[in-house]
DRENFIDREN-657419 format. One line per 5 residues: their letters; for each residue x, y, z of C-alpha. Coordinates in Angstrom, 3 decimals. Layout:
<rs>
A	X:Y:Z | ...
</rs>
This chain:
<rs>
XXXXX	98.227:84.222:104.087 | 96.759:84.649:107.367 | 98.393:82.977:110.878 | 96.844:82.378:114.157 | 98.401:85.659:116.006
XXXXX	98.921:83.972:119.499 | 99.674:79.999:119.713 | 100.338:80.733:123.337 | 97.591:79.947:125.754 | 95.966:83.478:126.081
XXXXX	94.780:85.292:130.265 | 92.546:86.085:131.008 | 92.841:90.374:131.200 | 95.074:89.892:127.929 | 92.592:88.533:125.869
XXXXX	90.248:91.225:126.949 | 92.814:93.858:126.299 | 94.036:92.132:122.851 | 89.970:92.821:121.933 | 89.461:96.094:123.146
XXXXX	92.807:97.748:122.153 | 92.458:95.441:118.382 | 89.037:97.442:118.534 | 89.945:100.656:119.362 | 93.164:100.778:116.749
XXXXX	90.760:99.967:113.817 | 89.050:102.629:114.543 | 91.956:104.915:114.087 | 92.618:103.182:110.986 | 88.931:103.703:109.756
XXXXX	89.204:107.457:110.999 | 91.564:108.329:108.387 | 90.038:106.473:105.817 | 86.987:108.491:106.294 | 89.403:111.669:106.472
XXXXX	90.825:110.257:102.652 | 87.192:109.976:101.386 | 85.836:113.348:102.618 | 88.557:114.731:100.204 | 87.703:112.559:97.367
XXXXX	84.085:113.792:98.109 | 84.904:117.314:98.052 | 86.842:116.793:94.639 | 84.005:115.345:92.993 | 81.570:117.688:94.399
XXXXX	83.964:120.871:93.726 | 83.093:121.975:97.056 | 86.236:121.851:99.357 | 84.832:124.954:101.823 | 84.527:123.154:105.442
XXXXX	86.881:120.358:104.624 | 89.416:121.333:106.952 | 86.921:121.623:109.647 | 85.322:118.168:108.916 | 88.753:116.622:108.900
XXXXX	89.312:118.112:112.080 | 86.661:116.883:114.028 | 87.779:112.915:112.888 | 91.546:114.454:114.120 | 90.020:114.679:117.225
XXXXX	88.709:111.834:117.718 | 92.003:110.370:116.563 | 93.938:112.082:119.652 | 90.976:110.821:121.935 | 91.941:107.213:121.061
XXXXX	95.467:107.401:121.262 | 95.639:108.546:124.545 | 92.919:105.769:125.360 | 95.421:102.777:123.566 | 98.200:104.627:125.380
XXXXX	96.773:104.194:129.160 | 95.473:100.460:128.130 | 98.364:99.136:126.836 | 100.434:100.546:129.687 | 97.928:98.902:132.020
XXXXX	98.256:95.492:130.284 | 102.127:95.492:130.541 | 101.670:96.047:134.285 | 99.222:92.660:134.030 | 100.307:88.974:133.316
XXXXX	100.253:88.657:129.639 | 101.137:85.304:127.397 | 104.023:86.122:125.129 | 101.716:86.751:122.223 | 99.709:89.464:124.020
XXXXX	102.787:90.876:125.568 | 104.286:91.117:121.293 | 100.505:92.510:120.096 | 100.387:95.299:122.830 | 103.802:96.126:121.893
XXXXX	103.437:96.684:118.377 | 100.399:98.699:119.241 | 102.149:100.875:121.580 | 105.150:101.165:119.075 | 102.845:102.208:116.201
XXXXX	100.303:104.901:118.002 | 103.143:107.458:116.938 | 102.675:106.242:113.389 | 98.823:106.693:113.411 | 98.839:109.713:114.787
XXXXX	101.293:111.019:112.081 | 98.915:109.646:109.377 | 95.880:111.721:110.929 | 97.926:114.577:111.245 | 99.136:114.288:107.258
XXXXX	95.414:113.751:106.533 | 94.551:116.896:108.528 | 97.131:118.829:106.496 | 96.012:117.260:103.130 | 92.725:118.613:103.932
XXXXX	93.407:122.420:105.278 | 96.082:122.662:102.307 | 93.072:121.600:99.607 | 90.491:123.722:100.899 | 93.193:126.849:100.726
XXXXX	94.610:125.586:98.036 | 91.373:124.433:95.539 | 89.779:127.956:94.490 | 93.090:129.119:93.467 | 94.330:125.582:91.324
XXXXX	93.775:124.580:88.015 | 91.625:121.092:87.528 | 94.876:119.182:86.191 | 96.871:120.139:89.648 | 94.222:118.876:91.961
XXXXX	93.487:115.751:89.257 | 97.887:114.982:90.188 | 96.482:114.499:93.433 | 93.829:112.059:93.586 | 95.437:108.804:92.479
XXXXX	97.520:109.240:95.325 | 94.680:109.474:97.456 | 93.166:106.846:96.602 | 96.237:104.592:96.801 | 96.966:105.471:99.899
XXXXX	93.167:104.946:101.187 | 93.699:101.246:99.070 | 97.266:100.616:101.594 | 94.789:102.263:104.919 | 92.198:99.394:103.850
XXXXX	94.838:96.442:103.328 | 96.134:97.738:106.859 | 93.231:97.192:108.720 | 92.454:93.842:106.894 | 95.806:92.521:108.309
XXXXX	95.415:94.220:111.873 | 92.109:92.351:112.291 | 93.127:89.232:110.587 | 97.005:88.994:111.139 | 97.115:88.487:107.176
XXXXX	100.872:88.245:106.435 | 99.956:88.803:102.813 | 97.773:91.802:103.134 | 100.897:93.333:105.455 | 102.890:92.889:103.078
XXXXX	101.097:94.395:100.061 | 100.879:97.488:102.139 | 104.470:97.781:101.607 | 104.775:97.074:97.739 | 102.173:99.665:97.046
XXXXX	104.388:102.460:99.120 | 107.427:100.724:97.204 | 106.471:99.766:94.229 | 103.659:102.878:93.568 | 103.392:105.879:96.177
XXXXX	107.311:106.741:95.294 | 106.393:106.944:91.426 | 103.626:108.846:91.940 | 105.195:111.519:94.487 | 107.854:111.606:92.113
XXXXX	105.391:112.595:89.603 | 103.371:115.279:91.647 | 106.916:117.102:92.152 | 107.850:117.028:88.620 | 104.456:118.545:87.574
XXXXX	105.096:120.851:90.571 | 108.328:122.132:88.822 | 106.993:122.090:85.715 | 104.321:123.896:86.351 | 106.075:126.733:88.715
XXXXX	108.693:126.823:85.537 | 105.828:127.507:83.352 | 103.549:129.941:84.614 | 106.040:131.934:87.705 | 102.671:133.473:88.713
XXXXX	101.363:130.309:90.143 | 104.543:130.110:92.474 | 102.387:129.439:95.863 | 100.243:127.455:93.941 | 102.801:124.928:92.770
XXXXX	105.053:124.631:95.996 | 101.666:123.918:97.792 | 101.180:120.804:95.390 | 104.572:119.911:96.493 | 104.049:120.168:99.936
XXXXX	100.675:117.929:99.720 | 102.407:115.563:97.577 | 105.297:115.321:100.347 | 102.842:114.821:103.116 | 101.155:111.919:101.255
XXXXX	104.406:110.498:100.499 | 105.327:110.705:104.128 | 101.796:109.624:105.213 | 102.228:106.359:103.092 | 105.934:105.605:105.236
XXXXX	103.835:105.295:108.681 | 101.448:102.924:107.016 | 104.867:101.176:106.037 | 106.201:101.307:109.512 | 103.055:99.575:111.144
XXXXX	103.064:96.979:108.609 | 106.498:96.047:109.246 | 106.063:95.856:112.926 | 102.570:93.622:112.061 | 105.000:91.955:109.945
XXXXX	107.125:90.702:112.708 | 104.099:90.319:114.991 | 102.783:87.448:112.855 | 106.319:86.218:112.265 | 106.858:85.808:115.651
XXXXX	109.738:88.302:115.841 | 108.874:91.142:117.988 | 111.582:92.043:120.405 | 110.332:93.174:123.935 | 113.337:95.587:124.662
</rs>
């Protein structure tokens, strides 16, 4: 379901910004994506030296483009703005927290595997690639209804955290504490897997929190206070 995101007759500067910054926040989006695949890539490879390193680089650029939304959006709220831009550069502002949490998780994900790898058995790191990939499913859907205002596609976003990244963090843990019950030897081993299953888990509630705040951007409920 996709809505026209501003009825309102758009300025000049606003319109400019609402491009630019719409632009820019994608890219953040796309960055950890691109973070999400470089560990899938590793996995199937069986290479995961330099992962960390290559994640890093994309974290980088992440920080570079917050701090360039940041000083936009501040400079559009000090410009006239319809209603609708005023709401968009809002929810942009409000959410640059979230994405930057999200890189940071991905960052983690990837220093954690590259320690973590040589030392696992294949069934440990196998726990956690569906959740990989269903989190780099809700990062796609995100950016689909950032650049289209897709109610639908926002909303999806949160049923898969709901409805599938709870049951599968549950599961990680639970093969976590199986596993650390099992073999006592692999202690480090398994409360790593339970640490990168908790990041992933708490990378999937920023995704949440921006689509909720698109949510109410399409809606037509942001509050400006």
């Amino acid at each position: 379901m996709s809505v026209q995101p501003f009825p309102q007759r758009p300025t000049p500067g606003g319109a400019a910004s609402v491009e630019r910054v719409t632009a820019r926040f994608l890219r953040m989006l796309s960055i950890t994506l691109e973070q999400l695949e470089a560990v899938r890539d590793a996995d199937a490879r069986s290479e995961f030296s330099g992962l960390g390193a290559r994640a890093g680089v994309l974290e980088q650029e992440t920080n570079e483009l917050e701090r360039e939304i940041e000083d936009a959006c501040l400079s559009a709220f000090a410009a006239p703005l319809s209603a609708g831009e005023l709401a968009f550069h809002l929810v942009v502002f409000r959410s640059l927290t979230n994405l930057e949490r999200v890189g940071d998780y991905a960052l983690k994900l990837a220093c954690d595997l590259e320690h973590f790898a040589p030392r696992a058995r294949s069934a440990t790191l196998q726990d956690v690639l569906p959740l990989v990939r269903l989190l780099s499913r809700m990062l796609e859907r995100l950016a689909y209804a950032f650049a289209e205002r897709d109610l639908g596609a926002a909303r999806e976003v949160m049923r898969l955290d709901y409805e599938q990244v709870d049951a599968l963090y549950e599961q990680m843990q639970r093969a976590s504490l199986t596993r650390l019950l099992e073999r006592p030897e692999d202690t480090e081993v398994a409360l790593t897997a339970g640490q990168i299953a908790r990041n992933l888990e708490r990378l999937g509630d920023h995704l949440v929190n921006v689509a909720e705040r698109l949510e109410a951007l399409v809606l037509g409920r942001v509050a400006s206070q």
